[in-house]
KOLKOL-629465 format. One record per residue (C-alpha): x, y, z; residue in one letter; residue number from 1. Coordinates in steps of 0.25 Angstrom, whole numbers, padded with zeros to 4 digits. Layout:
N
X/Y/Z/A/NUM
...
# end
This chain:
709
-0042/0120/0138/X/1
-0038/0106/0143/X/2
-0054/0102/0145/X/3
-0055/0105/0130/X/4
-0044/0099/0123/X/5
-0048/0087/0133/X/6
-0062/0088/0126/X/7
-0056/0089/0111/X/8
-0046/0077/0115/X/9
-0058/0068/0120/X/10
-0068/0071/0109/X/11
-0055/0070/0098/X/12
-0053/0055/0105/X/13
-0068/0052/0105/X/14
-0066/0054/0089/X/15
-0055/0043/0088/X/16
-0065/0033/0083/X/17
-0069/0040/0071/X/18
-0055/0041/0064/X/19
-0052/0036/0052/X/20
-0040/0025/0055/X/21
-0043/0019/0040/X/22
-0032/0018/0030/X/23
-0033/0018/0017/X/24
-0024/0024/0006/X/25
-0039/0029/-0001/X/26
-0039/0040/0011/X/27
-0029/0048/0002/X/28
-0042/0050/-0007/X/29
-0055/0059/-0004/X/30
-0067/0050/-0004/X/31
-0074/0061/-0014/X/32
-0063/0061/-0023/X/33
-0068/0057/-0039/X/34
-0058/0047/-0040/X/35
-0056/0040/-0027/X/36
-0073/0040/-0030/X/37
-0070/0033/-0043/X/38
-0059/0024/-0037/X/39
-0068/0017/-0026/X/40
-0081/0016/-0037/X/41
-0070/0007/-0045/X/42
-0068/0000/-0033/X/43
-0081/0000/-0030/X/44
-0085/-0006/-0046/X/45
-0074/-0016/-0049/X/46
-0066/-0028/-0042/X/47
-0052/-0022/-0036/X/48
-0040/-0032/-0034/X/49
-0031/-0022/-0027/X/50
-0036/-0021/-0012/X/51
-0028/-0034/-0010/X/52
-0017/-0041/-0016/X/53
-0007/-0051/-0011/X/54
0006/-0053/-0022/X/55
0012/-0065/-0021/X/56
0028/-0068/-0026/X/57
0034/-0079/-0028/X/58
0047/-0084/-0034/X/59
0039/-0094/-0043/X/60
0027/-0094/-0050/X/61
0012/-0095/-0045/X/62
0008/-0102/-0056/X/63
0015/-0114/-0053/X/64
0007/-0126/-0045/X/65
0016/-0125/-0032/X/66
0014/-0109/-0031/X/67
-0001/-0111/-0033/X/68
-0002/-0121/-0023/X/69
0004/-0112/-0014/X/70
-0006/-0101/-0017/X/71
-0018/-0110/-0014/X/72
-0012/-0114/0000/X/73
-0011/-0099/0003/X/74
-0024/-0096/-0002/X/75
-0031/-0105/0006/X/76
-0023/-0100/0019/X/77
-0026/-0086/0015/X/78
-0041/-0088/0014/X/79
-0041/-0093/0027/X/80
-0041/-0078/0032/X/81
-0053/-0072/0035/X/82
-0049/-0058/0031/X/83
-0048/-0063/0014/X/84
-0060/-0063/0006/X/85
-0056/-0067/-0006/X/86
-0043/-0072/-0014/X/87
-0041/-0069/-0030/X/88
-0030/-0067/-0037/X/89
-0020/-0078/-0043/X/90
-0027/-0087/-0035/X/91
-0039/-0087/-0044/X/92
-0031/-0092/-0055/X/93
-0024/-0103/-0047/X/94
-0035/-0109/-0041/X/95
-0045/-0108/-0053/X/96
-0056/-0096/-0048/X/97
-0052/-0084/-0058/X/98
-0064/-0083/-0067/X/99
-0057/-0089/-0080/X/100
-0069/-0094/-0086/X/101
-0070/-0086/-0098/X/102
-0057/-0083/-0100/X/103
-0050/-0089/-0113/X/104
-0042/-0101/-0112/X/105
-0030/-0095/-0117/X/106
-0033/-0081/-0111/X/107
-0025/-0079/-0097/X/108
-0034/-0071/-0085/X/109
-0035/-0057/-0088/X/110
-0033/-0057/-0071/X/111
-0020/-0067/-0071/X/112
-0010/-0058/-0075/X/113
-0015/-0050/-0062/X/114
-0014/-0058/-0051/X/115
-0002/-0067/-0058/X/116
0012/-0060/-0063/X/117
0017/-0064/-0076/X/118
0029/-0070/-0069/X/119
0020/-0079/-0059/X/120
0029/-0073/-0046/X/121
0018/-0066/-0042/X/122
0001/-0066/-0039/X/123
-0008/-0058/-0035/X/124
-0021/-0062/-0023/X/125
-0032/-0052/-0022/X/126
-0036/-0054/-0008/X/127
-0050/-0049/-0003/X/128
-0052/-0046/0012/X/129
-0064/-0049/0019/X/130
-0066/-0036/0028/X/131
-0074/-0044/0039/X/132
-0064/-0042/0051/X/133
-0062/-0027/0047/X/134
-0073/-0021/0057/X/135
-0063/-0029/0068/X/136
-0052/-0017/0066/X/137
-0055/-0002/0068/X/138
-0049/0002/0055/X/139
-0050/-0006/0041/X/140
-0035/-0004/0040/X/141
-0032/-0010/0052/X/142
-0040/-0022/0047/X/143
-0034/-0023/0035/X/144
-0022/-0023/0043/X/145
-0024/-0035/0049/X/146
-0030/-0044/0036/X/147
-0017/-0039/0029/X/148
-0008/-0044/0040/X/149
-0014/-0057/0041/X/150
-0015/-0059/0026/X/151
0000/-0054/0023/X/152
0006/-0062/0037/X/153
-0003/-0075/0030/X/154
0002/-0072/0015/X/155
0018/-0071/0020/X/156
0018/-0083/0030/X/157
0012/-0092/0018/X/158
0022/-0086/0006/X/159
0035/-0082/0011/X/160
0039/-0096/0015/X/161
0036/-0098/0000/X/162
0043/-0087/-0005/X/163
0032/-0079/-0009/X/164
0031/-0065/-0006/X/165
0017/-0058/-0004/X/166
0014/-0044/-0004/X/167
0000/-0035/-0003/X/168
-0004/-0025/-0013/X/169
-0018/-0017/-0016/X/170
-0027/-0009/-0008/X/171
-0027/-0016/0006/X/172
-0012/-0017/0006/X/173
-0009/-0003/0004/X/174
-0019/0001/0015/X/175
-0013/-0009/0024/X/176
0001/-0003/0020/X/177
-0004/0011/0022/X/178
-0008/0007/0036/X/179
0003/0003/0040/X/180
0011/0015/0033/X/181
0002/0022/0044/X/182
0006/0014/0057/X/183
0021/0017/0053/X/184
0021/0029/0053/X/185
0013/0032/0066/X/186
0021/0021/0072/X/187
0035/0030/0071/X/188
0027/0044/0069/X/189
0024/0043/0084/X/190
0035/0040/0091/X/191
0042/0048/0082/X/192
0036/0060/0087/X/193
0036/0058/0101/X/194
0050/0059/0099/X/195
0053/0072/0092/X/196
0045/0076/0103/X/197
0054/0070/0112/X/198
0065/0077/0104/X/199
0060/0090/0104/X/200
0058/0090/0119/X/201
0071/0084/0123/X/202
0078/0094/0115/X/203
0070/0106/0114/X/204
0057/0108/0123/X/205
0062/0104/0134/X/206
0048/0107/0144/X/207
0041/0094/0147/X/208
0029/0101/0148/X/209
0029/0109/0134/X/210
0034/0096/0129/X/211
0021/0088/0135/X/212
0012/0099/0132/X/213
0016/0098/0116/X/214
0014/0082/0117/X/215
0001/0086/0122/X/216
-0004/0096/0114/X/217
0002/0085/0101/X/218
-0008/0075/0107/X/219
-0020/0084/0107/X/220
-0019/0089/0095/X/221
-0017/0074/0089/X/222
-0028/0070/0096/X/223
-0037/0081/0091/X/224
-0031/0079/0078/X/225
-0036/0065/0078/X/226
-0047/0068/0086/X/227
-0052/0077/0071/X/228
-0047/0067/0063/X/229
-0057/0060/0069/X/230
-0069/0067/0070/X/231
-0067/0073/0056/X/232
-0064/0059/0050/X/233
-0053/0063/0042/X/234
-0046/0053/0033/X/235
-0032/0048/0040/X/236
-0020/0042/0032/X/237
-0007/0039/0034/X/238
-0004/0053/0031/X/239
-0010/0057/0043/X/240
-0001/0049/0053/X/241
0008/0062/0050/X/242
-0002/0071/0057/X/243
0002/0068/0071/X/244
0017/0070/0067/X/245
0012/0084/0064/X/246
0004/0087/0074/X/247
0014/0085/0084/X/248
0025/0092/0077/X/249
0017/0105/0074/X/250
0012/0104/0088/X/251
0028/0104/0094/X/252
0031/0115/0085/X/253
0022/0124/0089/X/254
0024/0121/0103/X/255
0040/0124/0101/X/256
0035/0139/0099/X/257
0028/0140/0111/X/258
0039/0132/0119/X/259
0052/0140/0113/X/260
0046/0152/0115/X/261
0043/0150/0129/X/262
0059/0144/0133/X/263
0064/0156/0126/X/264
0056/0166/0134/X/265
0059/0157/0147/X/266
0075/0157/0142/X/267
0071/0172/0144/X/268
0068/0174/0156/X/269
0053/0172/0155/X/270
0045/0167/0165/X/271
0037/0154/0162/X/272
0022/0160/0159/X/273
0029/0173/0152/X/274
0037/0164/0143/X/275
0023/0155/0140/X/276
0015/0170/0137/X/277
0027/0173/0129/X/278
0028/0162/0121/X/279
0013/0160/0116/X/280
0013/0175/0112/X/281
0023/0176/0103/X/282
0020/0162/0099/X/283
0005/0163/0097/X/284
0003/0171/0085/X/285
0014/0163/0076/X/286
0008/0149/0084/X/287
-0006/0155/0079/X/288
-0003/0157/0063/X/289
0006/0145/0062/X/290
-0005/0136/0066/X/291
-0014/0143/0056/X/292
-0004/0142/0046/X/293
-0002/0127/0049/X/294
-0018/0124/0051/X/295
-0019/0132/0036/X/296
-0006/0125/0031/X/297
-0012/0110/0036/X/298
-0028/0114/0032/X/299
-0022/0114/0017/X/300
-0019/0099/0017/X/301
-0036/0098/0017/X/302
-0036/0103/0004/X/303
-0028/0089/0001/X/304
-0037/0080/-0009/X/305
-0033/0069/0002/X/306
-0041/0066/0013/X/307
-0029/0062/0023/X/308
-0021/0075/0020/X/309
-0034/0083/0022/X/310
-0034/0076/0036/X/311
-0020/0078/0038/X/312
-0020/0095/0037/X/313
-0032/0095/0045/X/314
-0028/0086/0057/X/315
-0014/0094/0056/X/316
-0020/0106/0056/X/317
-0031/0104/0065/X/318
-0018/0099/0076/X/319
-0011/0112/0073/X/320
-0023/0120/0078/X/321
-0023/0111/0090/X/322
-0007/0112/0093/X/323
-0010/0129/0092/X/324
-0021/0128/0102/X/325
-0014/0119/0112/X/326
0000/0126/0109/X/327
-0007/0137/0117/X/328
-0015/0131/0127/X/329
-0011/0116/0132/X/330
0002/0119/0127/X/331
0004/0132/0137/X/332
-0002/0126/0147/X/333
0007/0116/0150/X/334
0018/0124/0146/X/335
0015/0134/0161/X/336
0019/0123/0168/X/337
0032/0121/0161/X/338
0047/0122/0169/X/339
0050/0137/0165/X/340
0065/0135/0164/X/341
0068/0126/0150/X/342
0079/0117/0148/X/343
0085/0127/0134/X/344
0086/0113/0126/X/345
0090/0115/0110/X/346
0086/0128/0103/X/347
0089/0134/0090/X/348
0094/0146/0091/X/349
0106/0144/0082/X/350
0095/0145/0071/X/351
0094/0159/0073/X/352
0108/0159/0070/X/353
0108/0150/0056/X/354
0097/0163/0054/X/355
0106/0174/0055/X/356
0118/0168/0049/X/357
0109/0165/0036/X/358
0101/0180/0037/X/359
0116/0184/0034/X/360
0115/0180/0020/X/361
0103/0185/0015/X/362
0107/0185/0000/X/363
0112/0171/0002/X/364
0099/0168/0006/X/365
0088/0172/-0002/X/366
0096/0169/-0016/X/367
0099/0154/-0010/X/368
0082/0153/-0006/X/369
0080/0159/-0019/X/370
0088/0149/-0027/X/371
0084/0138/-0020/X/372
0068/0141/-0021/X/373
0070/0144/-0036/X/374
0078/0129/-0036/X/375
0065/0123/-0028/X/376
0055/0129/-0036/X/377
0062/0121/-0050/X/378
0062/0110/-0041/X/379
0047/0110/-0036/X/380
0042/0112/-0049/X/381
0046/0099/-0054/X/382
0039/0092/-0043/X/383
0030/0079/-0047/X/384
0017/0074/-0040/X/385
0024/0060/-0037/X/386
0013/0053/-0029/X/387
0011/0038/-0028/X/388
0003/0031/-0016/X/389
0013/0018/-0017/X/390
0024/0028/-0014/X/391
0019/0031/-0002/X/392
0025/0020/0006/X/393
0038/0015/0008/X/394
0044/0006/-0003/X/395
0047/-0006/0005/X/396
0032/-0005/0010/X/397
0026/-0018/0006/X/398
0014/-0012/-0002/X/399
0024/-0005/-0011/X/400
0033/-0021/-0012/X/401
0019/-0025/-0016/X/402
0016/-0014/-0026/X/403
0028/-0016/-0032/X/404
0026/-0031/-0032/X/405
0013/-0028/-0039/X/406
0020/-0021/-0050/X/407
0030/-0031/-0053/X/408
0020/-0043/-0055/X/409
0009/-0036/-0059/X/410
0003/-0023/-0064/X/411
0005/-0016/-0054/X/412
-0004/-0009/-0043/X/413
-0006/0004/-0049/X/414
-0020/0003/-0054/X/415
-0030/0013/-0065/X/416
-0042/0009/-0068/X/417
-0052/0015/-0077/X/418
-0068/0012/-0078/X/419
-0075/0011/-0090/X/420
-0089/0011/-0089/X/421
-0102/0012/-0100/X/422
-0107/0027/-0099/X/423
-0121/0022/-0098/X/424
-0118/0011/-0087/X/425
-0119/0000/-0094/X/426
-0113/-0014/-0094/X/427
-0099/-0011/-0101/X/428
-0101/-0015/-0115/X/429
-0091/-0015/-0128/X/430
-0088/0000/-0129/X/431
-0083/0000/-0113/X/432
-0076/-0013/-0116/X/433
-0071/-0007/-0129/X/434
-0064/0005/-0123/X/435
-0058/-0003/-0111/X/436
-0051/-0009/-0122/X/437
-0046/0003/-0128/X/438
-0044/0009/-0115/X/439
-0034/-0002/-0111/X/440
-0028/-0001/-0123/X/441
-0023/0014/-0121/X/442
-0018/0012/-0107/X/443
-0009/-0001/-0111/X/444
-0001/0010/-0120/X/445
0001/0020/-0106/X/446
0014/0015/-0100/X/447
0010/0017/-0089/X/448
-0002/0005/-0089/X/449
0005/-0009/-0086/X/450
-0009/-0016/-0088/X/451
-0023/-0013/-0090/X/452
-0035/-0021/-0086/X/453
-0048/-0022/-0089/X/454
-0061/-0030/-0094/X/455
-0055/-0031/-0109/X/456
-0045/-0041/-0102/X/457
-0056/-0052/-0099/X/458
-0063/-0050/-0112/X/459
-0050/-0054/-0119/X/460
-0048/-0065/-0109/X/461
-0062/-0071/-0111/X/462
-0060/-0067/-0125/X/463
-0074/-0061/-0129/X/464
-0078/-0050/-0136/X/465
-0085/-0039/-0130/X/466
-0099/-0042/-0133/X/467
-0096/-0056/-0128/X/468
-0092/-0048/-0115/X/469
-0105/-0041/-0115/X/470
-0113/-0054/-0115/X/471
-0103/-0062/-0103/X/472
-0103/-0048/-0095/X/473
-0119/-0049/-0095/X/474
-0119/-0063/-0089/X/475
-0110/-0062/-0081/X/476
-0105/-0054/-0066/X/477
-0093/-0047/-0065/X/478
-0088/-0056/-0055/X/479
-0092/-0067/-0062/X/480
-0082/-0063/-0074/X/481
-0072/-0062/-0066/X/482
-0072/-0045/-0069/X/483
-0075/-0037/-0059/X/484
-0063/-0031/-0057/X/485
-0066/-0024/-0074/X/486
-0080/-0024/-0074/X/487
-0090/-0017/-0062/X/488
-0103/-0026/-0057/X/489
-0111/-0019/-0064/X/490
-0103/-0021/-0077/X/491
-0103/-0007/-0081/X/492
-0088/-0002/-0078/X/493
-0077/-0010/-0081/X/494
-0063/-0006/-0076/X/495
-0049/-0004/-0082/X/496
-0037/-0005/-0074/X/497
-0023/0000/-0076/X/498
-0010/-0005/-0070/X/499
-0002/0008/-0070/X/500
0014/0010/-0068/X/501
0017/0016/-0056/X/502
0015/0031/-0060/X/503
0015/0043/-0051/X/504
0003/0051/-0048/X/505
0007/0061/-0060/X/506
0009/0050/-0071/X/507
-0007/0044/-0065/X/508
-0012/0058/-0068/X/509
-0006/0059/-0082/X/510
-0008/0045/-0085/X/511
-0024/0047/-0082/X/512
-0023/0059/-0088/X/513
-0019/0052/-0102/X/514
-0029/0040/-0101/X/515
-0040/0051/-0097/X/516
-0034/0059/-0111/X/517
-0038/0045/-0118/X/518
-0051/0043/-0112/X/519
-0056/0057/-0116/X/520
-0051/0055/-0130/X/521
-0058/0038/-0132/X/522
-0069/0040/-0123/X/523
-0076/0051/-0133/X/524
-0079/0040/-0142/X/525
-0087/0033/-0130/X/526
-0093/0045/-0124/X/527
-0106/0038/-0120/X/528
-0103/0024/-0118/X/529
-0089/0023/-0111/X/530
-0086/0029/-0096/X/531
-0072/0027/-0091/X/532
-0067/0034/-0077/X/533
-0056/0041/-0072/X/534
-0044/0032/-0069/X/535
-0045/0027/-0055/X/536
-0034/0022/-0047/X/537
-0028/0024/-0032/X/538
-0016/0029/-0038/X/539
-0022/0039/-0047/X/540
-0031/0044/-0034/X/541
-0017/0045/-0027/X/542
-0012/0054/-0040/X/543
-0024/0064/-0040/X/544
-0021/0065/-0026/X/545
-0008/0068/-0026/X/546
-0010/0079/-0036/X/547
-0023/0085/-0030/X/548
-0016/0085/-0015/X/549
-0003/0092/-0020/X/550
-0011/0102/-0027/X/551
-0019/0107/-0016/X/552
-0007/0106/-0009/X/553
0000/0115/-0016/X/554
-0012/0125/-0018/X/555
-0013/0124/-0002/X/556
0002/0126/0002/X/557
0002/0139/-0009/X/558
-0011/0146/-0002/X/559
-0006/0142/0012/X/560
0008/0151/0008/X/561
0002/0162/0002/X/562
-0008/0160/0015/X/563
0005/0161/0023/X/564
0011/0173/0018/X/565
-0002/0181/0019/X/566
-0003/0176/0034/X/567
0011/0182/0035/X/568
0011/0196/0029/X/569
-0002/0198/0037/X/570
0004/0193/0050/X/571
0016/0201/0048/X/572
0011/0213/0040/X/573
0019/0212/0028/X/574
0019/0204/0014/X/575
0036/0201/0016/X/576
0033/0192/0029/X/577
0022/0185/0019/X/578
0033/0182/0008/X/579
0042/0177/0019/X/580
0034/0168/0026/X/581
0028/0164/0011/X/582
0044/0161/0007/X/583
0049/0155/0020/X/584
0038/0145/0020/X/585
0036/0143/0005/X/586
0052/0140/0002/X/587
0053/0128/0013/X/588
0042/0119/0003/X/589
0050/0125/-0010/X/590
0062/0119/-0006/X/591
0058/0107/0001/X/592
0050/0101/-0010/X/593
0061/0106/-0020/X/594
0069/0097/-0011/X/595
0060/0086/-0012/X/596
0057/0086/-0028/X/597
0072/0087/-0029/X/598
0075/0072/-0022/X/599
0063/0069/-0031/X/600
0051/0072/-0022/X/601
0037/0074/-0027/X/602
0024/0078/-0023/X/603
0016/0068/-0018/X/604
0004/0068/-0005/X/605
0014/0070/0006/X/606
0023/0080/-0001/X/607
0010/0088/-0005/X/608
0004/0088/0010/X/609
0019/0094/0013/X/610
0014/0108/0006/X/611
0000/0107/0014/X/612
0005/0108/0027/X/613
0018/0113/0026/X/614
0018/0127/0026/X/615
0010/0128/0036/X/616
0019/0121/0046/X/617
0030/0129/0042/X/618
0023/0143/0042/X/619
0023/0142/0057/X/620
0039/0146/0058/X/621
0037/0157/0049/X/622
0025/0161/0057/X/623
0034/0160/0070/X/624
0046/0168/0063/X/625
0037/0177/0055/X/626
0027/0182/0066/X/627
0039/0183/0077/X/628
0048/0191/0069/X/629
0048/0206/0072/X/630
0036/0216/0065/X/631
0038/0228/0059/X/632
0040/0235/0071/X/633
0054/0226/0078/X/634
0060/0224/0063/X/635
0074/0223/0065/X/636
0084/0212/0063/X/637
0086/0211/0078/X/638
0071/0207/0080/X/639
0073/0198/0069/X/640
0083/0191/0074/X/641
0079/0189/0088/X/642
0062/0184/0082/X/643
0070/0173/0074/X/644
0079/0169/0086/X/645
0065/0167/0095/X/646
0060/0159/0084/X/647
0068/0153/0074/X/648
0074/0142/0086/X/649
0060/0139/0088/X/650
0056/0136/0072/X/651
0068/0128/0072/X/652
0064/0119/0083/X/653
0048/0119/0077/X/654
0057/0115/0062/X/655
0064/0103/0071/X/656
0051/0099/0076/X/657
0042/0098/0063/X/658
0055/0093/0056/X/659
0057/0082/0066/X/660
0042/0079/0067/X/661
0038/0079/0053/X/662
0050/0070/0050/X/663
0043/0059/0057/X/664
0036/0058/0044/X/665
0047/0050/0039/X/666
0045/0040/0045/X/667
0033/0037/0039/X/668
0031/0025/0028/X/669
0022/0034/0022/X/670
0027/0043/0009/X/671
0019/0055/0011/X/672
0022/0055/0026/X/673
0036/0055/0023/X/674
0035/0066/0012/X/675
0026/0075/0020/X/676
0037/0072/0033/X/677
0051/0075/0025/X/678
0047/0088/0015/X/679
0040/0093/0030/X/680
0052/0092/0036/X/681
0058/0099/0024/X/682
0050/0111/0024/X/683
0050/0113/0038/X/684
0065/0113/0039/X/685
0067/0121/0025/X/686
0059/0130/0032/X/687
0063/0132/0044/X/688
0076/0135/0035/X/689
0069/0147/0028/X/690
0064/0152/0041/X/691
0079/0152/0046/X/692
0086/0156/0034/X/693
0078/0164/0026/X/694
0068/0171/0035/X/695
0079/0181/0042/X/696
0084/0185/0027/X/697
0069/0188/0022/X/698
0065/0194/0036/X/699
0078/0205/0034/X/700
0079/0208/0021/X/701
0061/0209/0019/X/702
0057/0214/0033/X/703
0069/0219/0040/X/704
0073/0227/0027/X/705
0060/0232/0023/X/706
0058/0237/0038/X/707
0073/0244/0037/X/708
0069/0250/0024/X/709
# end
């Protein structure tokens, strides 16, 4: 046994070097998907100006002499590093390069009211990194990492001592936030950890072997885990920094079976190795169909659009097979050679108590479930899909400062764009140029548009007409105009931008729903000279996500419940157990997430993962109660009673453990991490309640009646 987990270990740790360690908030996309397709052809087509930006405030104005001087003096400085490329932005204008040759006299540079705010307290510098050093650092992240902190330590040592704040915004810096995001929360995950361990040994397992042989069996399946994630390539995220925390909570809690049954039956009488057999038998079948519960439960987040939720039920689900198989090999093993007197350390037999009391008042009960699940239902129907990516840090996170910085001087950073290309893929001419026109003068009616951009801007500027255009356009480069960021090389496509408000991922749906409405209706008088694509955004990608993911969500956690009550009236040999188990496990994520729209929740990427993977976590309970509680042959309340007073301590101790262990989520500076952490805490506790208070009345009044009868 040990020669082959030693052979799984080595060949999972040879696999090390193939993990993907990048970070980039892309990921959260499928590479096949149509629209992260169309996104990076856009990218691919035009000149983007939002890898990079550096925001510069300052109390006076950047177009005085002194404040341009000053801007020159930093520029030469930062030039000097080797990781910059290129430099535009306000600059161009202050030191004379901005292609304004053909711009009229009296005409202002379509691009100034970009990079300059109409104040003057703020500018905008488009830096450009040159990637050379990046194959010195194992990941790009970690490169990009060192440019950022040199370029940001650099910028402040130069401005603060003139009263000039600086911020970063665009694609890099959210990355390099996001990166670090991610080295937060392993930073407390782990320690964090090691101490509810700690916690659960010092106050419940007191055995220095059980307690070594779970760390152990915690670090296999890690290491497998990773060793898979490896080999299998999957797509990491900072989601995935969760997994661990899972792993080793699901791994303690099913350990706590094996271990409580084993001091109970030693507090007996039994003798060390009777105790052990005892223990995995009545253990085994319950330990066997709650890790087939949690592997389904976890193998629905595959069906997740998202690549790094795909990864995350599959390396979870993957460890929970490994934590069965080692619960009842390497986990018994060690346990033989365990003291086989136990120090009694805390229980919770009082629960069985709380049981009873309630079980008293049956009426009481099932008319106070009823009215609050009728409550919750109301309440869940009004939930929103509420998603935003900028959300999903914390809001003294500095690129959210910048975002915000972005909206106040400028338009913003939440961009649209829209390509508009001749259908027989020819150089644009005046019917594309035409219905840009047009185009941009629908979406300045939208409220939700602050600006629109396009090639008409420069036309106006230069003050030609279009056939003019035509004839300047032939003799000239792209890059030579000055347009690459509105035309492609090839002149073919020309790109319209948006500056949107910050919306949520339902109002970007029904906003492209309404400009898709009037491109249907005004493209049918171009049907074969105009194309214009779908709207491409990261936001908008984020959006469709978030919708897709929560639907197949949904769809997953209702087949994994109806999977769940089948599995019970099979097991049990009645339809009654079905409907219990199906209520008992169904109410908990009723009422938690009634809660959560109540204190004005909403569905979001973590939220949604919550229905994935829940249920199949806390089936395991209901397993454990369910398949220990007397057949038809012992029913009698007696039986009843004394089932639950072997088991329900033991659920109360694994509800502490996942409580405590998914808690540590909270920690996170992540959003969907701290979503996914709290409404898991939330179900498991509402439904260890169920299984407490509810479970006794439904046993005697469905099984222990119908049997008297």
């Amino acid at each position: 046994m040990f020669m082959l987990i030693a052979a799984l270990l080595l060949l999972s740790v040879m696999g090390f070097a193939r993990l993907n360690l990048e970070l980039d908030f892309n990921d959260y996309f499928a590479p096949s998907d149509p629209r992260f397709v169309a996104f990076n052809s856009m990218m691919d087509k035009f000149e983007r100006h939002d890898q990079l930006w550096l925001l510069l405030e300052t109390p006076k104005d950047w177009r005085d002499k002194e404040s341009k001087a000053q801007l020159i003096d930093f520029l030469g400085k930062i030039k000097a590093n080797q990781d910059i490329n290129s430099i535009q932005g306000y600059n161009q204008f202050v030191q004379g390069t901005a292609k304004q040759d053909k711009i009229l006299a009296y005409k202002s540079h379509p691009r100034l009211p970009s990079v300059l705010s109409a104040n003057g307290h703020a500018m905008l510098l488009k830096l450009q990194l040159n990637r050379h050093r990046a194959q010195e650092f194992n990941t790009q992240s970690l490169w990009l990492d060192d440019v950022l902190q040199k370029v940001d330590r650099d910028s402040r040592e130069y401005w603060l001592p003139l009263g000039v704040n600086t911020y970063f915004n665009g694609t890099h810096a959210l990355n390099w936030q996001y990166a670090k995001v991610l080295g937060h929360d392993l930073s407390w995950f782990a320690p964090a950890l090691l101490g509810i361990i700690f916690l659960m040994a010092a106050l419940f397992i007191r055995q220095a072997l059980w307690i070594f042989a779970i760390c152990i069996n915690s670090g296999i399946a890690l290491v497998l885990s990773m060793g898979l994630a490896a080999w299998l390539k999957l797509t990491l995220a900072a989601i995935t920094a969760f997994v661990p925390v899972i792993i080793v909570t699901l791994g303690l809690a099913y350990a706590s079976h094996l271990y409580f049954g084993w001091r109970a039956e030693i507090n007996r009488g039994q003798t060390h190795q009777q105790a052990l057999r005892y223990t995995v038998k009545v253990n085994q079948a319950p330990l066997f169909y709650s890790t087939i519960t949690t592997i389904f439960g976890f193998s629905l987040l595959m069906f997740s659009p998202s690549p790094p939720i795909q990864s995350f039920g599959l390396l979870v689900a993957f460890a929970v097979l490994c934590n069965y198989v080692l619960s009842l090999t390497s986990l018994i093993f060690f346990a033989k050679h365990s003291k086989a007197s136990v120090s009694k350390g805390l229980d919770f037999s009082g629960v069985v108590a709380i049981a009873r009391y309630n079980a008293k008042r049956p009426r009481a009960v099932m008319m106070g479930i009823v009215l609050f699940s009728a409550f919750a239902l109301v309440s869940v129907s009004k939930l929103t899909l509420n998603d935003d990516p900028l959300s999903y840090f914390e809001s003294t996170n500095p690129f959210i400062v910048s975002s915000q910085k972005m909206a106040q001087y400028f338009s913003g950073i939440n961009l649209q764009h829209y390509v508009v290309a001749s259908a027989d893929n020819k150089q644009i001419a005046k019917a594309e140029i035409s219905f840009v026109y047009r185009f941009s003068r629908f979406l300045k009616r939208q409220p939700q548009v602050v600006k629109v951009q396009h090639i008409g801007d420069w036309i106006k500027s230069v003050g030609v007409g279009q056939n003019q255009f035509k004839q300047i356009l032939a003799k000239n480069t792209v890059v030579e105009l000055g347009l690459a960021s509105e035309l492609s090389a090839d002149k073919q496509s020309s790109l319209v931008t948006l500056y949107l408000q910050p919306m949520t991922a339902m109002e970007l749906i029904a906003f492209e729903q309404r400009v898709a409405d009037w491109l249907a209706e005004h493209l049918l008088e171009h049907p074969a000279e105009i194309r214009v694509s779908p709207p491409i955004a990261s936001n908008l990608l984020f959006a469709h996500l978030s919708v897709d993911n929560a639907n197949n969500m949904l769809l997953s956690f209702a087949i994994a419940l109806v999977a769940l009550a089948i599995l019970l009236s099979i097991l049990k040999g009645s339809l009654l157990f079905g409907l219990m188990g199906l209520l008992l496990n169904f109410l908990p994520l009723l009422w938690v997430f009634a809660l959560w729209q109540i204190n004005g929740g909403f569905i979001s990427l973590g939220t949604a993962v919550v229905l994935g993977m829940m249920l199949g976590i806390i089936v395991d309970d209901t397993l454990h109660l369910m398949l220990k509680l007397p057949d038809q042959v012992q029913l009698s309340e007696t039986c009843m009673w004394d089932c639950l007073h072997k088991v329900l301590p033991v659920i109360s101790f694994t509800t502490l453990t996942i409580a405590l262990g998914f808690s540590i989520g909270l920690l996170s500076a992540f959003s969907p991490i701290v979503q996914l952490s709290l409404l898991s805490c939330l179900v498991v506790i509402f439904a260890w309640g169920f299984d407490v208070l509810m479970l006794p009345v439904l046993y005697r009044r469905w099984i222990l009646r119908k049997a008297e009868r």
